[in-house]
Backbone atoms as SQL, in Angstrom:
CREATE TABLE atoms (id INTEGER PRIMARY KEY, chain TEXT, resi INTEGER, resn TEXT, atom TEXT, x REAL, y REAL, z REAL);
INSERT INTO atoms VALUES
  (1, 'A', 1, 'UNK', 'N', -16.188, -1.295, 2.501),
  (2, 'A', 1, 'UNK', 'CA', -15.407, -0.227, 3.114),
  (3, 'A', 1, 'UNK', 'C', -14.059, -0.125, 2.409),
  (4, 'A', 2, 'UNK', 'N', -13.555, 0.880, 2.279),
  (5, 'A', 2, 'UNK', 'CA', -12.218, 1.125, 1.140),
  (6, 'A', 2, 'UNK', 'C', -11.404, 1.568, 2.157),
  (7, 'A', 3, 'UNK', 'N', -10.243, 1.047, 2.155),
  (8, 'A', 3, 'UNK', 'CA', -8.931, 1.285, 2.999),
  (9, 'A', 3, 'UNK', 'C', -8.276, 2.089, 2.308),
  (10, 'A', 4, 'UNK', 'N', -8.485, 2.525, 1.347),
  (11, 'A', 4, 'UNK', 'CA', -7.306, 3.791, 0.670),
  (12, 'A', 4, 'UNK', 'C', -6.909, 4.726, 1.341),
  (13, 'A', 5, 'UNK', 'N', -7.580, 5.925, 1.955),
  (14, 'A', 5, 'UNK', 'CA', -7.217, 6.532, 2.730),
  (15, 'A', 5, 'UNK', 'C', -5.436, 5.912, 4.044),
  (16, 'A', 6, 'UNK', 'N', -6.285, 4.969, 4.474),
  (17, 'A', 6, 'UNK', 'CA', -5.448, 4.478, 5.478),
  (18, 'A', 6, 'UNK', 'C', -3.907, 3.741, 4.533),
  (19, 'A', 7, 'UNK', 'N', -3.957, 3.338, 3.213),
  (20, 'A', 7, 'UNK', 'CA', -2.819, 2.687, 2.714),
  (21, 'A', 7, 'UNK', 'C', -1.979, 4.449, 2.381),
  (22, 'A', 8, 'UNK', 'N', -3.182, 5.103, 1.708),
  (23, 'A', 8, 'UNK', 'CA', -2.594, 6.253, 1.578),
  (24, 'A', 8, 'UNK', 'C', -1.471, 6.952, 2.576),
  (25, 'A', 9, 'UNK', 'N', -2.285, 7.690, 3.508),
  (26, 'A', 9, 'UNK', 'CA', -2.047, 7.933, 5.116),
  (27, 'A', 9, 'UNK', 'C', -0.517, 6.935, 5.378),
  (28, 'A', 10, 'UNK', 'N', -0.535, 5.751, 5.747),
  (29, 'A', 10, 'UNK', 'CA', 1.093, 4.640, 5.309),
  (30, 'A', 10, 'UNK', 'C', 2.159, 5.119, 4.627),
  (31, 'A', 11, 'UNK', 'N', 1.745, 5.326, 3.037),
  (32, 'A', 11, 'UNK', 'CA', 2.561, 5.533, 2.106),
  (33, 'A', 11, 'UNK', 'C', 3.018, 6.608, 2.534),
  (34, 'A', 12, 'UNK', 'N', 2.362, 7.891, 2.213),
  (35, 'A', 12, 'UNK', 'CA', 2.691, 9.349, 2.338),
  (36, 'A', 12, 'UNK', 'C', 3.606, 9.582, 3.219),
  (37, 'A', 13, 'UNK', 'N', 3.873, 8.476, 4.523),
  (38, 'A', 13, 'UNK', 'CA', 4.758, 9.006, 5.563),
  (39, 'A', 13, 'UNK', 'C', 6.139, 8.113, 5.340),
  (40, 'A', 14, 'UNK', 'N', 6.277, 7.331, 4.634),
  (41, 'A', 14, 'UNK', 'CA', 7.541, 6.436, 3.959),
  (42, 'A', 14, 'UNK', 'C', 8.445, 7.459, 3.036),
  (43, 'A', 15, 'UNK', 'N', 7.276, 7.873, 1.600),
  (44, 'A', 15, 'UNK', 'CA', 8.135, 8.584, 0.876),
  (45, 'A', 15, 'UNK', 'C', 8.299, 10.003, 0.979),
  (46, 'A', 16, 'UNK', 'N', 9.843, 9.948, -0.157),
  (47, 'A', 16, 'UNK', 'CA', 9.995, 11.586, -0.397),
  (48, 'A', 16, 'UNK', 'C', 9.149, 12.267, -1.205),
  (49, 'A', 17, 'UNK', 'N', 8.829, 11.953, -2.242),
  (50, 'A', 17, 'UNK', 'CA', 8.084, 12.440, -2.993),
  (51, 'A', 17, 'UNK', 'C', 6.571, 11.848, -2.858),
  (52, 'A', 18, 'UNK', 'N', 6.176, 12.714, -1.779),
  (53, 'A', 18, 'UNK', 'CA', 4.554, 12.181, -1.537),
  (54, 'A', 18, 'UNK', 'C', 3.499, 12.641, -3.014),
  (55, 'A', 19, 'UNK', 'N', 3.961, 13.889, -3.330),
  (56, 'A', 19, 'UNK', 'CA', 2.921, 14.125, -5.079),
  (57, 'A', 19, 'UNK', 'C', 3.044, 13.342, -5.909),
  (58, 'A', 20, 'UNK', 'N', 4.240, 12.724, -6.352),
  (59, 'A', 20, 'UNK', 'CA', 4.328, 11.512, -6.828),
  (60, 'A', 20, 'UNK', 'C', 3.341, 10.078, -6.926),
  (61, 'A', 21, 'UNK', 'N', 2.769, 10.171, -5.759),
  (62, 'A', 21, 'UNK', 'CA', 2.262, 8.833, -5.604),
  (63, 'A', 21, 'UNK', 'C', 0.639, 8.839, -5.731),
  (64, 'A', 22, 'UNK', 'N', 0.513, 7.377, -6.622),
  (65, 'A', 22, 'UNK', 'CA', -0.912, 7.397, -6.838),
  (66, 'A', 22, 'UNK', 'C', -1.469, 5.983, -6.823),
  (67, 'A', 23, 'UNK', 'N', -2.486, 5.907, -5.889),
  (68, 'A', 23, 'UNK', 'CA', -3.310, 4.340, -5.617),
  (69, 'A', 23, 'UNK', 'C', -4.387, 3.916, -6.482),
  (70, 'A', 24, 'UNK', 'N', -4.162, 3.022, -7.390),
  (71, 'A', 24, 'UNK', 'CA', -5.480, 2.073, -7.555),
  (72, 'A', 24, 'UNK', 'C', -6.593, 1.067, -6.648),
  (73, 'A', 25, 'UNK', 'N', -7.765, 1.003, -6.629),
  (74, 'A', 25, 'UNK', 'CA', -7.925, -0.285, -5.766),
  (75, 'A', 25, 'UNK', 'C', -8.964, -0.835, -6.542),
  (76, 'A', 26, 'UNK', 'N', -8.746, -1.890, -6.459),
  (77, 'A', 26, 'UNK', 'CA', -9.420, -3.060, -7.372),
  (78, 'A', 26, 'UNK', 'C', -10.380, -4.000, -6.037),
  (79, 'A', 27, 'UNK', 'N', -11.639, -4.142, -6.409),
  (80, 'A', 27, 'UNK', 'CA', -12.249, -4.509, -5.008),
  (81, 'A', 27, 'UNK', 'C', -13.371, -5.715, -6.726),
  (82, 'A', 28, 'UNK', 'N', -13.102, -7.147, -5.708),
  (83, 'A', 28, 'UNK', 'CA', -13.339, -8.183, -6.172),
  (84, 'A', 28, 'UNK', 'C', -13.810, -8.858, -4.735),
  (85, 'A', 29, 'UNK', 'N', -15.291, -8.623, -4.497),
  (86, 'A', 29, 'UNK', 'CA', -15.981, -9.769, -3.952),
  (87, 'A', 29, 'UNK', 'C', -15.290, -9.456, -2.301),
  (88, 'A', 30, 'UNK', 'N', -14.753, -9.856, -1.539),
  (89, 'A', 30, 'UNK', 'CA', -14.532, -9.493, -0.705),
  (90, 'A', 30, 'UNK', 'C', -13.009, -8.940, -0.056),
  (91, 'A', 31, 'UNK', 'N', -12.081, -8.987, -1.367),
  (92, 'A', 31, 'UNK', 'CA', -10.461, -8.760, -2.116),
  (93, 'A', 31, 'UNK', 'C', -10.808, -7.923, -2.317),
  (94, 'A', 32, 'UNK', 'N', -9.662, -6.791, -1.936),
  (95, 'A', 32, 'UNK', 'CA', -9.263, -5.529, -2.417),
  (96, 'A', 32, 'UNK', 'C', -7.620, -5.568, -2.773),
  (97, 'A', 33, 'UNK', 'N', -7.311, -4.995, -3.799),
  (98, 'A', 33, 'UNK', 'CA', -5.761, -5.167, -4.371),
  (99, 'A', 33, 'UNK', 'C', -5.634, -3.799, -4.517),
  (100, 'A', 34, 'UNK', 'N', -4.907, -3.469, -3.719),
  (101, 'A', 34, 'UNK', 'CA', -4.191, -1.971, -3.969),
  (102, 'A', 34, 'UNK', 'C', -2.565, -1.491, -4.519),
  (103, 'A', 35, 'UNK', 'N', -3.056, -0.767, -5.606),
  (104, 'A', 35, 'UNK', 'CA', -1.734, -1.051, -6.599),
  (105, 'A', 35, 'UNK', 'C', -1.360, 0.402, -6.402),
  (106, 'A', 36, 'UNK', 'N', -0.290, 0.450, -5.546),
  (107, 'A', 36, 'UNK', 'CA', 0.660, 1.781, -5.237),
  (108, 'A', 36, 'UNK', 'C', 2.049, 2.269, -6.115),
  (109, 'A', 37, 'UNK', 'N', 1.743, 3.276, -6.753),
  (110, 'A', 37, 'UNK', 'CA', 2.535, 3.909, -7.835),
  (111, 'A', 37, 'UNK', 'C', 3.479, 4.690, -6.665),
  (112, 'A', 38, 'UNK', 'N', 4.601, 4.942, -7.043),
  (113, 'A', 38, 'UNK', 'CA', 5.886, 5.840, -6.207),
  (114, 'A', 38, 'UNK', 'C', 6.735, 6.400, -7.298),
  (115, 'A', 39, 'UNK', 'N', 7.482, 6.866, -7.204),
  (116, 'A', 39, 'UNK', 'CA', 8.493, 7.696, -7.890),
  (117, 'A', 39, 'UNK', 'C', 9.489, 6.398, -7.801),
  (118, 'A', 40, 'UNK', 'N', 10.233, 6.742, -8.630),
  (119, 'A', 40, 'UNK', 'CA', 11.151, 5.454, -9.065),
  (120, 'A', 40, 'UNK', 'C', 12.439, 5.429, -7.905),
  (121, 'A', 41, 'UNK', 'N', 12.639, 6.940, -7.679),
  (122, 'A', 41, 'UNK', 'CA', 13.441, 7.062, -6.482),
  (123, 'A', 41, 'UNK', 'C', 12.833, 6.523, -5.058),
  (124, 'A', 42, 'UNK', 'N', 11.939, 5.957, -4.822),
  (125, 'A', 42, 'UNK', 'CA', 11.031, 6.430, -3.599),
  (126, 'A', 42, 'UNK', 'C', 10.555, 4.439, -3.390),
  (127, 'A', 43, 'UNK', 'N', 10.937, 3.890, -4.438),
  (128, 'A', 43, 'UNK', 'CA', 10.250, 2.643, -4.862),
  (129, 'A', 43, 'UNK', 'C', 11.427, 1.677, -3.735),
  (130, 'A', 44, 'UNK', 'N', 12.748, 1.625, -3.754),
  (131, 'A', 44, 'UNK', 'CA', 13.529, 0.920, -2.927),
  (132, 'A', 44, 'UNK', 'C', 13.319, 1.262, -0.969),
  (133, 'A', 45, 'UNK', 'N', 12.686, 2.415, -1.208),
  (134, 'A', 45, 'UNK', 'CA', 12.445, 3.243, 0.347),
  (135, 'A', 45, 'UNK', 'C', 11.337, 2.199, 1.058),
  (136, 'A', 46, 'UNK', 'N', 10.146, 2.627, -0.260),
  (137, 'A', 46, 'UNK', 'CA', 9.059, 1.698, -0.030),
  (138, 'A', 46, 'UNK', 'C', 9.210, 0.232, 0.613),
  (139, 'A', 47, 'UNK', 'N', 9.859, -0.324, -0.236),
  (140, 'A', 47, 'UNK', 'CA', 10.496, -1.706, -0.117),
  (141, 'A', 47, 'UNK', 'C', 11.247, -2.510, 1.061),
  (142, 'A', 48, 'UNK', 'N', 12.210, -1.739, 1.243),
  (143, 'A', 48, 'UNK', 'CA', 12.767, -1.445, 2.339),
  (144, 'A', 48, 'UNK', 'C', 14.025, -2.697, 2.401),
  (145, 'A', 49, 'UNK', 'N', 14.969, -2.072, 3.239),
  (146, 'A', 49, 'UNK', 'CA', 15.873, -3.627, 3.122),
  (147, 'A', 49, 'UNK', 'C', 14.766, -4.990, 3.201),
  (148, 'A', 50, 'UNK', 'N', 15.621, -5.903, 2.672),
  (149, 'A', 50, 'UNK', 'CA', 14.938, -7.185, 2.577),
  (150, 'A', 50, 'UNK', 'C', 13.282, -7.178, 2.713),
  (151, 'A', 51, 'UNK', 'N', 12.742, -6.170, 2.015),
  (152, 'A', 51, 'UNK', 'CA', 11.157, -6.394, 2.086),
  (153, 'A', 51, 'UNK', 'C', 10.439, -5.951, 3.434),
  (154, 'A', 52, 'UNK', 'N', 11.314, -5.351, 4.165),
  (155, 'A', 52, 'UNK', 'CA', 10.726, -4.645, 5.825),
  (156, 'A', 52, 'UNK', 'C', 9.753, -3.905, 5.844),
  (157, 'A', 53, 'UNK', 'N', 9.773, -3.348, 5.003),
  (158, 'A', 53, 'UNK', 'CA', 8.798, -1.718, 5.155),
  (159, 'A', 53, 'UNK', 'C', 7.488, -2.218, 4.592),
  (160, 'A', 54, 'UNK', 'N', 7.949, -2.973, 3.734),
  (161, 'A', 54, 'UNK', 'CA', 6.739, -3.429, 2.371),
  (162, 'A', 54, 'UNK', 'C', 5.672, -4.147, 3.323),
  (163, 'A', 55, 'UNK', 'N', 6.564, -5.104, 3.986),
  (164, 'A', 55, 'UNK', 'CA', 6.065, -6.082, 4.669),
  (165, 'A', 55, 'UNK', 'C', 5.696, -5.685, 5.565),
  (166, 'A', 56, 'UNK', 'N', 5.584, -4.766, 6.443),
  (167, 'A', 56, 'UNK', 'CA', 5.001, -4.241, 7.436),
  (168, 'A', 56, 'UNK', 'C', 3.726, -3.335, 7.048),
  (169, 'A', 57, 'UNK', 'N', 4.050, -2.836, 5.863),
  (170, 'A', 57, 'UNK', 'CA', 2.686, -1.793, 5.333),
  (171, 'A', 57, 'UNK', 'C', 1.762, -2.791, 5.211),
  (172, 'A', 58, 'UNK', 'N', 2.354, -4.071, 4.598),
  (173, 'A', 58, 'UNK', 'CA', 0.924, -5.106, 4.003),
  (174, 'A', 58, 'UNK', 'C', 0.022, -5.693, 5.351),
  (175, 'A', 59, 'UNK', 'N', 1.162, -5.483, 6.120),
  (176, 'A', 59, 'UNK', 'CA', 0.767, -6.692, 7.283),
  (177, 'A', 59, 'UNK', 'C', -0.489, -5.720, 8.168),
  (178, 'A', 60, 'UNK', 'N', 0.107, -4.310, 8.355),
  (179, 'A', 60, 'UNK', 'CA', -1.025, -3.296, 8.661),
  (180, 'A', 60, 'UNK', 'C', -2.986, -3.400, 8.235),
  (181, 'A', 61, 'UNK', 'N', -2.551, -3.203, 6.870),
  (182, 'A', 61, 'UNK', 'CA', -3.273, -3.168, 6.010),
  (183, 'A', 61, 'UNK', 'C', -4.410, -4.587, 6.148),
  (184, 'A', 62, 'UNK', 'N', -3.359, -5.597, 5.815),
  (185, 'A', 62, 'UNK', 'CA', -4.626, -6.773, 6.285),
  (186, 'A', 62, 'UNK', 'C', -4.965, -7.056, 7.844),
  (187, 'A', 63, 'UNK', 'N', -4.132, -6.580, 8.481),
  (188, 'A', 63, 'UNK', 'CA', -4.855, -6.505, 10.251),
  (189, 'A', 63, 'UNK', 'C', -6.360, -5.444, 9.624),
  (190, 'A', 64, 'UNK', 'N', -5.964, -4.345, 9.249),
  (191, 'A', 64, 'UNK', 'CA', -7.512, -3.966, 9.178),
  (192, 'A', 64, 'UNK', 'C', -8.436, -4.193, 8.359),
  (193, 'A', 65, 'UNK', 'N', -8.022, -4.761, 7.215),
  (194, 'A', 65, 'UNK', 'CA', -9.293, -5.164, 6.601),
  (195, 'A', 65, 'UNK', 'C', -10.053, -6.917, 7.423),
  (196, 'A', 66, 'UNK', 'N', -8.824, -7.471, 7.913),
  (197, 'A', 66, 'UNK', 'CA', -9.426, -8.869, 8.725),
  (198, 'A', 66, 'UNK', 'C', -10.726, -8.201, 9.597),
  (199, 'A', 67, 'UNK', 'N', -10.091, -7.042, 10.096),
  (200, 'A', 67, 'UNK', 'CA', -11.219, -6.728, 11.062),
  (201, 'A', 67, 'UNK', 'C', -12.803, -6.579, 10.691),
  (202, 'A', 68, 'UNK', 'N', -13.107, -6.641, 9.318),
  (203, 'A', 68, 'UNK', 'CA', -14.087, -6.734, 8.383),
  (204, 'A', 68, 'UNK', 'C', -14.629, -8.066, 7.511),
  (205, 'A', 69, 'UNK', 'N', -13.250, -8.761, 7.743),
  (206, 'A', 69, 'UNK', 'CA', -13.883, -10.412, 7.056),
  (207, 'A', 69, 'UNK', 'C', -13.658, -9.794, 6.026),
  (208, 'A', 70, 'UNK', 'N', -12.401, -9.436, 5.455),
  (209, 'A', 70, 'UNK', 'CA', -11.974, -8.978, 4.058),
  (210, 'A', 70, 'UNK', 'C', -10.625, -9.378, 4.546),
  (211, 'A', 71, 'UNK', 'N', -10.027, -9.256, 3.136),
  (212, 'A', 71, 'UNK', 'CA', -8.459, -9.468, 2.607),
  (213, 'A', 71, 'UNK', 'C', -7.879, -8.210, 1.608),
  (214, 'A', 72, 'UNK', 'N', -6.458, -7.986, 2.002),
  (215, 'A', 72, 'UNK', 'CA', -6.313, -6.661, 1.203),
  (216, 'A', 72, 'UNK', 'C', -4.734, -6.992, 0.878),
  (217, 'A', 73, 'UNK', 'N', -4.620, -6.341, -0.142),
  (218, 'A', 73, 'UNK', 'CA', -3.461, -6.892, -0.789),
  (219, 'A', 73, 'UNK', 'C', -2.841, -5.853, -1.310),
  (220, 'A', 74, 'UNK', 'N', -1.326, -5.117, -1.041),
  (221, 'A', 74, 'UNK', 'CA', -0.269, -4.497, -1.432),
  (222, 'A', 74, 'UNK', 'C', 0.562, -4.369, -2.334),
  (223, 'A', 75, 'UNK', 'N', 0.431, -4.013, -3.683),
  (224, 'A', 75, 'UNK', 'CA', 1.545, -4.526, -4.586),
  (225, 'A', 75, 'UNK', 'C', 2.287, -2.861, -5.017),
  (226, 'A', 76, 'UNK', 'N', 3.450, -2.984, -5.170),
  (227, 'A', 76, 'UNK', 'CA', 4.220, -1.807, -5.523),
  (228, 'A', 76, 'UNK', 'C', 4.734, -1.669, -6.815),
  (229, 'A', 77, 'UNK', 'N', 4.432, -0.576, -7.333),
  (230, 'A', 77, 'UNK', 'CA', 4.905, -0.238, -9.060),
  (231, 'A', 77, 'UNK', 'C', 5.524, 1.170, -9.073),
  (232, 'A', 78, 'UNK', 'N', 6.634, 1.491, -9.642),
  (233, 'A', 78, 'UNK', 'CA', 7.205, 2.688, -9.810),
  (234, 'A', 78, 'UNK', 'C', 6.387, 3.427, -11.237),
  (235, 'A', 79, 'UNK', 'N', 6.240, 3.849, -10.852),
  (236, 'A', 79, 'UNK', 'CA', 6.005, 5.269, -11.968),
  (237, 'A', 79, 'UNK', 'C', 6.435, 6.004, -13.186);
């Protein structure tokens, strides 16, 4: 099952520049690594003071893939 949609759906409502942004997902065995592109302006938003926002998108994200006996993983790259 692919969570993109739903990391998508996350992202899109953080940044300014939602056209900007574009997801990879890398699915290894029962790991999925989702590599989220942002606008370079849009990349500290993401982030959030001290890692808040970031850390809350990831923490989302693996509540629902646990719900599957999977692991999903968040990493952020500017564009």
């Amino acid at each position: 099952m692919s969570y993109r949609p739903f990391v998508e759906l996350l992202v899109r409502q953080i940044v300014d520049q939602p056209e900007a942004l574009t997801i990879q997902e890398e699915a290894s065995g029962n790991t999925r690594t989702f590599h989220v592109r942002v606008a370079p302006d849009d990349v500290g938003r993401l982030i959030g003071k001290n890692g808040r926002v970031v850390s809350a998108v990831r923490a989302l994200v693996s509540a629902v893939a646990a719900k599957n006996r999977e692991r999903a993983y968040v990493k952020v790259e500017a564009a």
